[in-house]
Each structure stands twice: as C-alpha cells, then as structure tokens.
PDB file with one MODEL, atoms N, CA, C and O in Angstrom:
MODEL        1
ATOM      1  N   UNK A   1      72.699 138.419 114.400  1.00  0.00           N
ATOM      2  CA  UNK A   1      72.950 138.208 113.011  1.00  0.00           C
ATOM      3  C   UNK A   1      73.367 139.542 112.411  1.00  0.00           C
ATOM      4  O   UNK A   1      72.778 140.561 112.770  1.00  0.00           O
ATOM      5  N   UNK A   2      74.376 139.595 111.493  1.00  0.00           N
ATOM      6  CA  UNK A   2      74.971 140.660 110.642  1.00  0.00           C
ATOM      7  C   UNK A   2      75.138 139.990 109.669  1.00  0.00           C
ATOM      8  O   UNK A   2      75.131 138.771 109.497  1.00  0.00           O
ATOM      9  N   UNK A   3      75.391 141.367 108.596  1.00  0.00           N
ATOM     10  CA  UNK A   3      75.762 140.701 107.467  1.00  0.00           C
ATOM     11  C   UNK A   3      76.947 141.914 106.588  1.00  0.00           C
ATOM     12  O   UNK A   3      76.940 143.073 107.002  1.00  0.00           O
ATOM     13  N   UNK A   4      77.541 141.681 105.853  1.00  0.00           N
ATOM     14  CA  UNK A   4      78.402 142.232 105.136  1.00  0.00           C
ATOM     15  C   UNK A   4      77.869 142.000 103.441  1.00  0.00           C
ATOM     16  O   UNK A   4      76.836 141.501 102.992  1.00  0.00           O
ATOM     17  N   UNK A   5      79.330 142.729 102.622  1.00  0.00           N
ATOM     18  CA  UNK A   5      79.404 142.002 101.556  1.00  0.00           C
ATOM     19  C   UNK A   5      79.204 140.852 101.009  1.00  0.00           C
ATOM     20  O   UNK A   5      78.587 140.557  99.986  1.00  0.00           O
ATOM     21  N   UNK A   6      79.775 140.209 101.772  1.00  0.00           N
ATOM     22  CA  UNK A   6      80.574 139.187 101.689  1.00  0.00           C
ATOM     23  C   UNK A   6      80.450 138.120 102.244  1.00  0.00           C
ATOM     24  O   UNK A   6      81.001 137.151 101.724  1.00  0.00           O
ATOM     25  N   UNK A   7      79.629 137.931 103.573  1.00  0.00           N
ATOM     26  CA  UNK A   7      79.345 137.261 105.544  1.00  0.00           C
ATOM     27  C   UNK A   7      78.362 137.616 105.429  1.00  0.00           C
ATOM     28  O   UNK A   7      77.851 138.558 104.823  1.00  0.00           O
ATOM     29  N   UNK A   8      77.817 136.391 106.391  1.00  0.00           N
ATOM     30  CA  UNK A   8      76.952 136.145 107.396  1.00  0.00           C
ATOM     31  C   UNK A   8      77.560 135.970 108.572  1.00  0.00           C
ATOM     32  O   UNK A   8      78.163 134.918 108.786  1.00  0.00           O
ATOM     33  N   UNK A   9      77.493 137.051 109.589  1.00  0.00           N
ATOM     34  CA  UNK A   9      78.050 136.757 110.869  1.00  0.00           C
ATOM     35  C   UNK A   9      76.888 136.312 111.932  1.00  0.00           C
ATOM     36  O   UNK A   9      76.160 137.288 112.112  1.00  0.00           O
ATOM     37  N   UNK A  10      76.392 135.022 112.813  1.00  0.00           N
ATOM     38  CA  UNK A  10      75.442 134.439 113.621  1.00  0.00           C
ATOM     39  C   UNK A  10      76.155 133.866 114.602  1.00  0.00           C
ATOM     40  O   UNK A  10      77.080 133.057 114.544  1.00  0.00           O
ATOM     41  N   UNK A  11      75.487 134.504 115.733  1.00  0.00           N
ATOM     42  CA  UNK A  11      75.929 134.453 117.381  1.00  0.00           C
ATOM     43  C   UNK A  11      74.989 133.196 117.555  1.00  0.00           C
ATOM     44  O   UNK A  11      73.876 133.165 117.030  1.00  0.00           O
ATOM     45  N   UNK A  12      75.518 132.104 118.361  1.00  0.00           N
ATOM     46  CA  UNK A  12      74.414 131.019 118.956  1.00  0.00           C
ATOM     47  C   UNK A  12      74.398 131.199 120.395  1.00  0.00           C
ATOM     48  O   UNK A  12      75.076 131.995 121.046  1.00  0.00           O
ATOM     49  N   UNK A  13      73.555 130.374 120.806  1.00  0.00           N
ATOM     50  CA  UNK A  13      72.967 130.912 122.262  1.00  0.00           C
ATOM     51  C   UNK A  13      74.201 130.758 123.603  1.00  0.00           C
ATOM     52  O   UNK A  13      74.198 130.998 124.810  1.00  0.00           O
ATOM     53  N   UNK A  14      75.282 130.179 122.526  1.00  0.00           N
ATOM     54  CA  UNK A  14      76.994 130.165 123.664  1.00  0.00           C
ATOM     55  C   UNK A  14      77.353 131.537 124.124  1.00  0.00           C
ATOM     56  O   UNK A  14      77.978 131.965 125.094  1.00  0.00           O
ATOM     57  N   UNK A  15      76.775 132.062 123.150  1.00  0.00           N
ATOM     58  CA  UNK A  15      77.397 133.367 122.358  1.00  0.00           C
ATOM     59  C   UNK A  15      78.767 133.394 121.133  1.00  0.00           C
ATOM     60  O   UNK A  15      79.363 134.420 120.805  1.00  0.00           O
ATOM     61  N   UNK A  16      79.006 132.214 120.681  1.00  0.00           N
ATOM     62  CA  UNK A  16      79.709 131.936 119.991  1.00  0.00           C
ATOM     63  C   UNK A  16      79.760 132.324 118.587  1.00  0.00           C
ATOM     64  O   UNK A  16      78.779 131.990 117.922  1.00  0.00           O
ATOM     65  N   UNK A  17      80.876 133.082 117.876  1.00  0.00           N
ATOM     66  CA  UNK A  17      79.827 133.648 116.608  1.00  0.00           C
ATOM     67  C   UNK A  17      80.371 132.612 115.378  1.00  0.00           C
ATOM     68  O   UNK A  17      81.003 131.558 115.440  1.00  0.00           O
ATOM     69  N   UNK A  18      79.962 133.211 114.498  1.00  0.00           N
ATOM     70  CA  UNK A  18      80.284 132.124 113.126  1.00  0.00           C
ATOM     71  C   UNK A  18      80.015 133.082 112.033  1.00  0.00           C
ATOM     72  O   UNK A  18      79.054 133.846 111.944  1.00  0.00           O
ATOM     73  N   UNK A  19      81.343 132.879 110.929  1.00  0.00           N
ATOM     74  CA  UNK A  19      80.986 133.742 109.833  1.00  0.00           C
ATOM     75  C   UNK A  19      80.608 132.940 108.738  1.00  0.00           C
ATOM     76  O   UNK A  19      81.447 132.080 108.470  1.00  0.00           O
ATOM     77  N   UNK A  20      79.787 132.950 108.151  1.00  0.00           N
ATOM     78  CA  UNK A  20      79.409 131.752 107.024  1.00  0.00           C
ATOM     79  C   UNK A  20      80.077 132.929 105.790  1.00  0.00           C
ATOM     80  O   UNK A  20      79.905 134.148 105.801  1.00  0.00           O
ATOM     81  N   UNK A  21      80.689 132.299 105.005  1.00  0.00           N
ATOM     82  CA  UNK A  21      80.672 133.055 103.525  1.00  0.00           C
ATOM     83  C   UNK A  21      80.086 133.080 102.530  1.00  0.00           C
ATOM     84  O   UNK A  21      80.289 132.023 101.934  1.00  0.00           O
ATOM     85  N   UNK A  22      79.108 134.062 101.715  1.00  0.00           N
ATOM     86  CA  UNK A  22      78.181 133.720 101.203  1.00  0.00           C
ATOM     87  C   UNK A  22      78.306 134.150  99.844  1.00  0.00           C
ATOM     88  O   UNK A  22      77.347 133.935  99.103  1.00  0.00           O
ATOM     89  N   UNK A  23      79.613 134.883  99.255  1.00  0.00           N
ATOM     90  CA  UNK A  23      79.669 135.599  98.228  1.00  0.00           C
ATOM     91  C   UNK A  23      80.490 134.683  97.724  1.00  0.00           C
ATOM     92  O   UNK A  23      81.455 134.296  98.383  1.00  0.00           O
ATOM     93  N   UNK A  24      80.147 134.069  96.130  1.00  0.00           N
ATOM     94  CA  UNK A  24      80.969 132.678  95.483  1.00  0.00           C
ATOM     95  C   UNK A  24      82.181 133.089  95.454  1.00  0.00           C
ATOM     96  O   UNK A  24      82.977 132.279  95.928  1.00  0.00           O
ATOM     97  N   UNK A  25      82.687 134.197  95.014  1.00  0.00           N
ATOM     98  CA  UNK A  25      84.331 134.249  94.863  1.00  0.00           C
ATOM     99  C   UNK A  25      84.723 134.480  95.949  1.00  0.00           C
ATOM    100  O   UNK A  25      85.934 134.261  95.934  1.00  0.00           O
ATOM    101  N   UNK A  26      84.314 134.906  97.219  1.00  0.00           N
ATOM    102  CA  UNK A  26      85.241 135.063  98.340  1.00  0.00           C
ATOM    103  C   UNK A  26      85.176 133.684  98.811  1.00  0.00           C
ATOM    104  O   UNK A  26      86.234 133.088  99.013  1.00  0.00           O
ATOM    105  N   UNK A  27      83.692 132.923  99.074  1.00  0.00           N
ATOM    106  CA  UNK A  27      84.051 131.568  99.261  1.00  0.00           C
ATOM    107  C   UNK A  27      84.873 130.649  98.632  1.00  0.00           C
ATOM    108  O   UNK A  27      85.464 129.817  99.321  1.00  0.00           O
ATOM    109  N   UNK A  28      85.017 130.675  97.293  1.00  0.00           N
ATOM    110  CA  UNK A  28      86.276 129.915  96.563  1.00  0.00           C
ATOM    111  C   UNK A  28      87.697 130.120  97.248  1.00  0.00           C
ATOM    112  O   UNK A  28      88.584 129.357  97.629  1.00  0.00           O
ATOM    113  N   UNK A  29      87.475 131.755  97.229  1.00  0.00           N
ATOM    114  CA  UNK A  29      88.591 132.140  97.402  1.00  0.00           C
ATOM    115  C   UNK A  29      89.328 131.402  99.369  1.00  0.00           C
ATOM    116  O   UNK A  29      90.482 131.044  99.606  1.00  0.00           O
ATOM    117  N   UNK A  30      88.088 131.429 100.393  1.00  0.00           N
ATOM    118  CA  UNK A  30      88.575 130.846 101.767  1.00  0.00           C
ATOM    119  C   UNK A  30      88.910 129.447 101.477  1.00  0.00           C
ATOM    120  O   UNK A  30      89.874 129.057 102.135  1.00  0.00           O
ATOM    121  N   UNK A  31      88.298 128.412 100.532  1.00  0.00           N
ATOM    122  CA  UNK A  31      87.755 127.452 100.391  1.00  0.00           C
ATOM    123  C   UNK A  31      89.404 126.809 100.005  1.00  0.00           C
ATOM    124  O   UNK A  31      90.059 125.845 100.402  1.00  0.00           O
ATOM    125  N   UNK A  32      89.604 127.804  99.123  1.00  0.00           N
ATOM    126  CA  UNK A  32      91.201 126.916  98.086  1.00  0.00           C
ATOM    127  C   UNK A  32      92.186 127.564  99.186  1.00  0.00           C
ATOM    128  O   UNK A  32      93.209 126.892  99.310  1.00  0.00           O
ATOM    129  N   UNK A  33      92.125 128.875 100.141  1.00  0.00           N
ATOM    130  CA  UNK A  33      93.362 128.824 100.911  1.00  0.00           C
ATOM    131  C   UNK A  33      93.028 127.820 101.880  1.00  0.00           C
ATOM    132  O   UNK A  33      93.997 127.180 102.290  1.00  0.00           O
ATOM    133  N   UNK A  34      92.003 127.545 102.309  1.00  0.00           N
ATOM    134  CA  UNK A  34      92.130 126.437 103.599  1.00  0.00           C
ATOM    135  C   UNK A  34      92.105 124.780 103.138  1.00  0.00           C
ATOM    136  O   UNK A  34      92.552 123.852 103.812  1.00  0.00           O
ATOM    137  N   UNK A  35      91.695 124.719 102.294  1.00  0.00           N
ATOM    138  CA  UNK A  35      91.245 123.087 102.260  1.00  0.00           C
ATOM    139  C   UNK A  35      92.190 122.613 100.625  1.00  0.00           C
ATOM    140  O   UNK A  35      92.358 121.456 100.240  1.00  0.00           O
ATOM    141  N   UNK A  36      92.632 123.760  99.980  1.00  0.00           N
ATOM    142  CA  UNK A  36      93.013 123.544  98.155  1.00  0.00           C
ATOM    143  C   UNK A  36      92.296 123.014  97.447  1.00  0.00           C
ATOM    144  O   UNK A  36      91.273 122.660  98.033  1.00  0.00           O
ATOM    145  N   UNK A  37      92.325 122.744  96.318  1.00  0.00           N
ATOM    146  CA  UNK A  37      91.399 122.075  95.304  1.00  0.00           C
ATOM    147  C   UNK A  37      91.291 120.751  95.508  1.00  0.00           C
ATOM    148  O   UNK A  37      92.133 120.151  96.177  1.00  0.00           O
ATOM    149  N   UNK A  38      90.283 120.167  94.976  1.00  0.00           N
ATOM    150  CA  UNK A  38      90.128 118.943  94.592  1.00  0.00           C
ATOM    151  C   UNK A  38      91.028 118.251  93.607  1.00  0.00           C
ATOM    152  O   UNK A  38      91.158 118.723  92.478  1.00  0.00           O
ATOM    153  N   UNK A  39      91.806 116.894  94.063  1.00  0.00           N
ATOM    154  CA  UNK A  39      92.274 116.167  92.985  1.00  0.00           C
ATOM    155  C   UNK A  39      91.443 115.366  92.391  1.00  0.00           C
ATOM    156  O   UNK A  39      90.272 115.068  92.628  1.00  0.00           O
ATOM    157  N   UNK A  40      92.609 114.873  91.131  1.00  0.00           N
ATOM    158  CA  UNK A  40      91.604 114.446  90.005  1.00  0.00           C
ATOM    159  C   UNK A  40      90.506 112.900  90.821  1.00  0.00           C
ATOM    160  O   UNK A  40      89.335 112.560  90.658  1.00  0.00           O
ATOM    161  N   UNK A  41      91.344 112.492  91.452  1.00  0.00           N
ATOM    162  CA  UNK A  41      91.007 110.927  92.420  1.00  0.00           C
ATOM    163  C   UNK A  41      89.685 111.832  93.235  1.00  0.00           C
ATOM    164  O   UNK A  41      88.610 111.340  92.893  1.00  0.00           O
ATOM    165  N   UNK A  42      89.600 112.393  93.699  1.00  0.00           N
ATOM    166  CA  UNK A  42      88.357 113.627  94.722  1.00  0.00           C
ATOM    167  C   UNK A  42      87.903 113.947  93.520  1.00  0.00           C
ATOM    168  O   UNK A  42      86.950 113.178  93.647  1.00  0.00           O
ATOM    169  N   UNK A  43      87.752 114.349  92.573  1.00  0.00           N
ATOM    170  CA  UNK A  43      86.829 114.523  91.804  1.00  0.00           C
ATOM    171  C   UNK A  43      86.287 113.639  90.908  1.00  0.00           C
ATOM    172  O   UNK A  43      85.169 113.914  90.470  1.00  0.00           O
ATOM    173  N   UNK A  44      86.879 112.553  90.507  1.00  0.00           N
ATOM    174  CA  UNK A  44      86.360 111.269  90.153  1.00  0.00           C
ATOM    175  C   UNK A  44      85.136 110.539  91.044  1.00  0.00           C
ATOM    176  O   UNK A  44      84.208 109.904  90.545  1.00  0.00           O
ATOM    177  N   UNK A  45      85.346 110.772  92.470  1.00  0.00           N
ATOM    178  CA  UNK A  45      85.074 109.959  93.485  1.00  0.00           C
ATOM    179  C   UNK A  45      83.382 110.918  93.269  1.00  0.00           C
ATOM    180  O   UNK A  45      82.375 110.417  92.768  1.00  0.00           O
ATOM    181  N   UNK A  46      83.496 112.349  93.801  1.00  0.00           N
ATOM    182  CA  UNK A  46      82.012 113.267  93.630  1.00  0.00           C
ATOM    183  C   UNK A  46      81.420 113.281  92.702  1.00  0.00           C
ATOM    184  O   UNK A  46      80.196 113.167  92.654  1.00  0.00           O
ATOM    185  N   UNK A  47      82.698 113.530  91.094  1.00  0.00           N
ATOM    186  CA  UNK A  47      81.943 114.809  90.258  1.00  0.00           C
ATOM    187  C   UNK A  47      81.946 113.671  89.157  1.00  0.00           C
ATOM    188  O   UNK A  47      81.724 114.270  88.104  1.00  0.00           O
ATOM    189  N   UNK A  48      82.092 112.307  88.884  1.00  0.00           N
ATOM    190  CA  UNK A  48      82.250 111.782  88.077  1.00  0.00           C
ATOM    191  C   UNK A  48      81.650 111.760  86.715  1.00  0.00           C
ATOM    192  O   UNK A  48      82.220 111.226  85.763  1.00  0.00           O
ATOM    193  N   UNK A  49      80.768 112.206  86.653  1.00  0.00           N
ATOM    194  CA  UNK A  49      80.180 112.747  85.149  1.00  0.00           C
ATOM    195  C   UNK A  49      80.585 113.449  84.774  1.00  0.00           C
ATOM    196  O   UNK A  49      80.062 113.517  83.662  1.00  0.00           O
ATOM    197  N   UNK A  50      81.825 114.806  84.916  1.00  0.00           N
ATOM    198  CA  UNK A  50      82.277 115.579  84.734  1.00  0.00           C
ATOM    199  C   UNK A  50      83.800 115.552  84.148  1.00  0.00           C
ATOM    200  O   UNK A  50      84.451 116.319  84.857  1.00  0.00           O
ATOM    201  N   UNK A  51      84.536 115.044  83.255  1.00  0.00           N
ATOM    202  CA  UNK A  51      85.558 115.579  83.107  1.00  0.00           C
ATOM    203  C   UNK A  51      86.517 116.663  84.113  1.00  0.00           C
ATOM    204  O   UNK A  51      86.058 117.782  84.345  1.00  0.00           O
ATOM    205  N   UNK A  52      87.497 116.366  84.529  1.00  0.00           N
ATOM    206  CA  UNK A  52      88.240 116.426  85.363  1.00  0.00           C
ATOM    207  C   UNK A  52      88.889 118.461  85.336  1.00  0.00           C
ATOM    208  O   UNK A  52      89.590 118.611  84.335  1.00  0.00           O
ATOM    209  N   UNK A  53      88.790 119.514  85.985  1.00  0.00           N
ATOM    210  CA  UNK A  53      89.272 120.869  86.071  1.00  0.00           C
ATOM    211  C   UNK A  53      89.674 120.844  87.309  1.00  0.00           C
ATOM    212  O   UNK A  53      89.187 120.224  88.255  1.00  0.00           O
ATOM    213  N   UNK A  54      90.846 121.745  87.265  1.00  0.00           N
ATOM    214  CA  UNK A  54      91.872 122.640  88.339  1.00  0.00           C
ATOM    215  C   UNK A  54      90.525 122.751  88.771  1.00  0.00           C
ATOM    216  O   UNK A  54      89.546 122.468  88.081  1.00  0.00           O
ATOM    217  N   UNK A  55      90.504 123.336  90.386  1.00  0.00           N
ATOM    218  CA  UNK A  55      88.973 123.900  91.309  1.00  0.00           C
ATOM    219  C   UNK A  55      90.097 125.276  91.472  1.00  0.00           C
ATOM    220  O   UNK A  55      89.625 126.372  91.170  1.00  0.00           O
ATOM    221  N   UNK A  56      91.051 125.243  91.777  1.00  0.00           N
ATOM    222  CA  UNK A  56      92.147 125.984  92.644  1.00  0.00           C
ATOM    223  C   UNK A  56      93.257 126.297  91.662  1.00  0.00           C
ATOM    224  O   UNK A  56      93.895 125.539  90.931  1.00  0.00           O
ATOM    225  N   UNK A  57      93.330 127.728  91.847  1.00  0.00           N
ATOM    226  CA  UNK A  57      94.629 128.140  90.724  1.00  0.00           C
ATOM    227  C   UNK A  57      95.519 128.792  91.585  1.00  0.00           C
ATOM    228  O   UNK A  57      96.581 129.239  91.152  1.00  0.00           O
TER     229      UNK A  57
ENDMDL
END
C-alpha cells in the first residue's frame, strides 16, 4: 500500500496493483475523461429528486 496526493496505490496477493483515486477533483476529473457525465435520462433514473446539472464540463 502507498499513497500520494491524490492515490491509493494496493498490490493484491497476484501482485497486481490498483490505484484507487481518492482526492474529489482528481476523481471527477478521471471519472468525466473516462466514463463523461451523466445524462439527463441517467440522472433521472439515480438522482431523481434532484433537478437535473451538467456532472462534466
């Protein structure tokens, strides 16, 4: 286990490692380049008590 700024880096017993991101704006920030925001239909479907916002700019 390491850690950064930013990471959590954890080796499993493969030896395989994994960086978890743990700092909110860098995670937003991996989150909207890999996967983009939520549409309004994806956020209806989760956040439905919520009035509808961009996640991703």
């Amino acid at each position: 286990m390491a850690f950064n700024r930013t990471s959590l880096l954890v080796s499993s017993a493969d030896g395989a490692l994994r960086e978890i991101t743990v700092d909110p704006g860098a995670a937003t920030a991996v989150i909207c380049r890999r996967d983009g925001g939520l549409s309004p239909a994806e956020w209806q479907a989760h956040i439905p008590e919520l009035a509808y916002q961009q996640t991703c700019h």
